[in-house]
N, C-alpha and C positions, 0 to 999 in steps of 0.2 A: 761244352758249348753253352751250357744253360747259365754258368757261371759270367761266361765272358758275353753273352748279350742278353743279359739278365731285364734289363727294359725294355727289348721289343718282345721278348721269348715273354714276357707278360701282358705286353699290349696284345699280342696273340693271341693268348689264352682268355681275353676279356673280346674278342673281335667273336672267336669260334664257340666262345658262351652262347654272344648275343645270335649267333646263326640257329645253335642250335635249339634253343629254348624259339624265337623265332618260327623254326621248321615243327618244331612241337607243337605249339599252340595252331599253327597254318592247318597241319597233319589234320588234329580233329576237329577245324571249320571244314574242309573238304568232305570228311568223311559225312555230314551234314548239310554239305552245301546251303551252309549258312555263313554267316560274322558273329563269333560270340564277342559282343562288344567289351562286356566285364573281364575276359581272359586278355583281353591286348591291352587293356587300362594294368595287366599286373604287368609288362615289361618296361611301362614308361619311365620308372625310374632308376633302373637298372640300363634301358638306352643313355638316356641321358648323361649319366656316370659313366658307362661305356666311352661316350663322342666326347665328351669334357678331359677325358685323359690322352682320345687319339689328339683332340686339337692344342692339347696346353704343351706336345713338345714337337721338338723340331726334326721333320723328320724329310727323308730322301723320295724322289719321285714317286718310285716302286711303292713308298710306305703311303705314299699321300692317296694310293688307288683305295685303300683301306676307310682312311676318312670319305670317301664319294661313295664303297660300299655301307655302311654307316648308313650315311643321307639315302640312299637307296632304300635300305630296308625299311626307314623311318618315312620315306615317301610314299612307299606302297602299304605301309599299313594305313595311314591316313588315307589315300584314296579309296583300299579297299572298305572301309566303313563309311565312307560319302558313298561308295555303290550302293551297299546293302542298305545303307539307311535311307535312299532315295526311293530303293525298290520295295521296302518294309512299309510299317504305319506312315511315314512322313509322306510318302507319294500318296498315299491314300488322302491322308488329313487335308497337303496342299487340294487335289483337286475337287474336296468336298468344298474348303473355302472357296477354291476359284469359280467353282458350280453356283454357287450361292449369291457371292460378288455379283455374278454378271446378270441376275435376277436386280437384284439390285440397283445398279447403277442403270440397265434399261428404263426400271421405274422412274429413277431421278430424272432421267430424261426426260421421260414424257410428261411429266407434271410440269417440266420448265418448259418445256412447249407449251402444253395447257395455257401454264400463266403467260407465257408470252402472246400465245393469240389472242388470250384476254383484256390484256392491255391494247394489244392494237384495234380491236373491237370497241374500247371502251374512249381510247384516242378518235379513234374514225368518228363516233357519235358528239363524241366533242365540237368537232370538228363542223358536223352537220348543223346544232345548234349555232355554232358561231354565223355560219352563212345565213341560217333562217330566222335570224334574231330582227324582231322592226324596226323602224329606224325611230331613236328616240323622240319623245312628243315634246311641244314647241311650248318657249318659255309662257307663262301668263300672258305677257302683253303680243296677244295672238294677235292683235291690232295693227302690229307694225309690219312694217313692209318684209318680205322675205329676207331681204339683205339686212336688217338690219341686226346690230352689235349685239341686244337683248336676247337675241334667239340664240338655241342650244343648237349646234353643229351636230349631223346625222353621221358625217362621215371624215376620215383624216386627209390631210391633204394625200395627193396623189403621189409624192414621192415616199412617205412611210405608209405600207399598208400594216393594217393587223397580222399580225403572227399567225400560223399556221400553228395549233399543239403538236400535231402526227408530226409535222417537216419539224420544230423543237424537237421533241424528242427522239425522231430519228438521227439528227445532227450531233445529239450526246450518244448511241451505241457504239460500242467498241467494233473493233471489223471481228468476221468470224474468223475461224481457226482452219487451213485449208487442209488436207491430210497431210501428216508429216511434222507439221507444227507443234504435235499435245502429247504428252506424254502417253495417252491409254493407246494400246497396240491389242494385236492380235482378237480373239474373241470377247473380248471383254468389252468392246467397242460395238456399239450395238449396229447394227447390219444395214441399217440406211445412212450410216455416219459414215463406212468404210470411204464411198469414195466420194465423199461431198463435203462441203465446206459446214463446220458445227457453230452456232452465235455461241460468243464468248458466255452469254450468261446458263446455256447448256452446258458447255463443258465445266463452267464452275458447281453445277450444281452434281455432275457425274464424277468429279473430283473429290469432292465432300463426303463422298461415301463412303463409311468407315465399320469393321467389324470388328468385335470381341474373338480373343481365341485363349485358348487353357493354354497351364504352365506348361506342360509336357509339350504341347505343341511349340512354343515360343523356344523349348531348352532345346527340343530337336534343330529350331532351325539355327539358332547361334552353334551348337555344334557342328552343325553341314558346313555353315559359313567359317568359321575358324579349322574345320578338318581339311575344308578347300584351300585356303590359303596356306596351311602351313605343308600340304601334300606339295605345293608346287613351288614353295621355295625349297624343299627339302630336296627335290625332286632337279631346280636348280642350282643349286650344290653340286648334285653327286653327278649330274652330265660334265661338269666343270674336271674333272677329276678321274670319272671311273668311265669310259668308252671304249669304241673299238679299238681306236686307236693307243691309248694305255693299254689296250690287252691287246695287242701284239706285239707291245715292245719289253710288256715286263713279263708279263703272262703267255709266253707264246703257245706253250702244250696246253691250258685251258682257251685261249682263242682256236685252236687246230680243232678241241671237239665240239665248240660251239657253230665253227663258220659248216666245218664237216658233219653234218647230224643231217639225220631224217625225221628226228621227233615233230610232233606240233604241236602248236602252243598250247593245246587242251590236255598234254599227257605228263604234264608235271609229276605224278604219280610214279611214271614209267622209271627213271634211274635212279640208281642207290645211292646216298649224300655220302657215302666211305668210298666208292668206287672212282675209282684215280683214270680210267682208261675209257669209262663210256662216252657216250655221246652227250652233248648238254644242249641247252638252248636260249640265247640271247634274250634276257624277258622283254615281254611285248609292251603294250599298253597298258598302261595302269587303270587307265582310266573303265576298264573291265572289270575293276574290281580283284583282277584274277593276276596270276604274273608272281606273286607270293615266292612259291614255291622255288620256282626256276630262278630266284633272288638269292636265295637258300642255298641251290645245289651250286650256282656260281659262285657266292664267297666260301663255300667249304672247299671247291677244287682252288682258290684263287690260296687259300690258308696253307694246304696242302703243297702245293707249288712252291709258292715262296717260303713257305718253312726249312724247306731239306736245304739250304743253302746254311742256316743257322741249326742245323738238330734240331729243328722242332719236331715233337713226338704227338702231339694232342694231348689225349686224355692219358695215352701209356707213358708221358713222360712225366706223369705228375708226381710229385715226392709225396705219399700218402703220410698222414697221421703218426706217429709212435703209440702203438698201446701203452697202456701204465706198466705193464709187466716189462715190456722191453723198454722201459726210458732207461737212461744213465742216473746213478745214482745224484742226490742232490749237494750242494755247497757242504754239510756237512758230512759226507760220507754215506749215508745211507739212503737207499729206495725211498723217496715220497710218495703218500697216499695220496691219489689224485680224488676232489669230492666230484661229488656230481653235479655237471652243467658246468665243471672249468677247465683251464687249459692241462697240459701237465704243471705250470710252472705256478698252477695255484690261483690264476687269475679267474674270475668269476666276470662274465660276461656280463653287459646288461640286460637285465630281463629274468636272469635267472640269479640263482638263490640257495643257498644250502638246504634249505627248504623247499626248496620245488625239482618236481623233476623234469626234466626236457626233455622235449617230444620226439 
């Protein structure tokens, strides 16, 4: 059989790699109830090889549930390190800056009142000088009768009065900002703005406010932000593909132990990734961080399932190695010395060396 479906019997073999090495690394985050971030950065490139060879051929329903497992595993590793990393130093860092900010921006606040009431104080006294000003003194020739042309005029005719500066410069503010309007939401909005209209030259000045943050902090949050994004297309992928409804049409004896189980979703621990008969459990939300595991035990039983139709064996079906003593002799007739770090056939990999020896 390995002969005659020698491309899927290997696409297999690279599906139930990625599970297991997957369930490995999962294994001793559990066992810590942590995310060791640097152990999932060593599968990336090995998934990616993985999904690059399921998508580059052309394959039948049943095969395509494979690629939506893929994106699966690839989605819930992403999420689970947006979990751990939002629960780790980064939650701590955002709320030390969000603590700080809103210290801050209250300050801006107030000083743009400050200055605001200041100007209205300083307009108002304007104002008052304008009214209590005297009326200007009469030309030299004080001689001449009231009316006449020589004399300086106290006051403007009665259709233009003088300006008002407060009503000017009231006439140029912008309207305020009514809730709903501004960008600044939740706590950061200081507590007598929540539900009242803010003048526009407040909210510009609580806009303004800007902080310094370290590298570490800045690389944590592009990571959250690109581990967010690519969890949830991957994530859109593999529902496209791998559901209930695929596993009850290609996978019906792994749907039968998934929909039949008593497990809960905390006991990932609980079934053997070789056991063919137990109970499983449909993984939950990713967005827990958690779910790994039960990612794991479902494409091992999905592997297992769909293999026996082609002789797939797993790991017992593998053609191991020849020792050098057991190869067949070479082109000329006799047993070749194989050196060390190459094939039998004499090939020297890269990296290694007649001179070095491999580890």
């Amino acid at each position: 059989m390995y002969h005659k479906y020698g491309g899927l019997i290997a696409r297999l073999e690279l599906v139930d790699a990625l599970v297991c090495f997957t369930y490995a690394i999962w294994i001793r985050d559990y066992a810590k109830r942590t995310c060791y971030r640097t152990s999932w950065s060593t599968i990336e490139a090995f998934l990616a090889w993985c999904k690059q060879k399921w998508l580059s051929e052309e394959v039948i329903d049943a095969e395509r549930s494979f690629i939506g497992l893929i994106y699966m595993i690839e989605g819930f590793i992403y999420a689970r390190k947006v979990a751990y990393l939002a629960e780790s130093q980064l939650g701590e860092d955002v709320a030390k800056l969000y603590d700080s900010m809103r210290v801050e921006v209250d300050q801006a606040a107030t000083k743009a009142e400050q200055a605001h009431l200041s100007t209205d104080l300083n307009l108002g006294l304007m104002a008052q000088k304008a009214q209590g000003t005297p009326p200007m003194l009469p030309s030299p020739a004080s001689i001449a009768p009231t009316n006449s042309a020589n004399s300086t005029p106290t006051t403007r005719d009665e259709g233009t009065p003088l300006p008002h500066p407060a009503a000017a410069s009231a006439s140029q503010q912008r309207p305020p900002l009514l809730p709903g309007q501004h960008p600044i939401r939740g706590k950061l909005l200081p507590q007598r703005y929540r539900e009242a209209p803010i003048p526009a030259d407040t909210m510009d000045a609580m806009l303004s406010v800007t902080s310094r943050v370290s590298l570490p902090f800045l690389q944590n949050i592009r990571e959250q932000v690109n581990s967010t994004t690519a969890a949830a297309h991957c994530l859109r992928e593999a529902q496209a593909t791998l559901n209930l409804t695929t596993l009850v049409r290609f996978f019906p004896t792994t749907f039968a132990r998934v929909i039949n189980t008593t497990l809960l979703p905390t006991e990932e621990y609980e079934p053997d990734i070789e056991d063919e008969e137990g109970e499983l459990y449909w993984p939950g939300q990713s967005i827990t961080g958690e779910g790994l595991g039960w990612v794991c035990l479902l494409g091992k039983a999905m592997i297992k399932e769909f293999g026996k139709a082609y002789g797939y064996k797993g790991v017992d079906g593998v053609v191991p190695k020849p020792k050098p003593e057991e190869a067949g002799p070479g082109p000329n007739g006799f047993h070749s010395q194989q050196r060390s770090g190459s094939t039998p056939q004499g090939y020297t990999p890269r990296g290694n060396s007649a001179l070095t020896t491999p580890p």
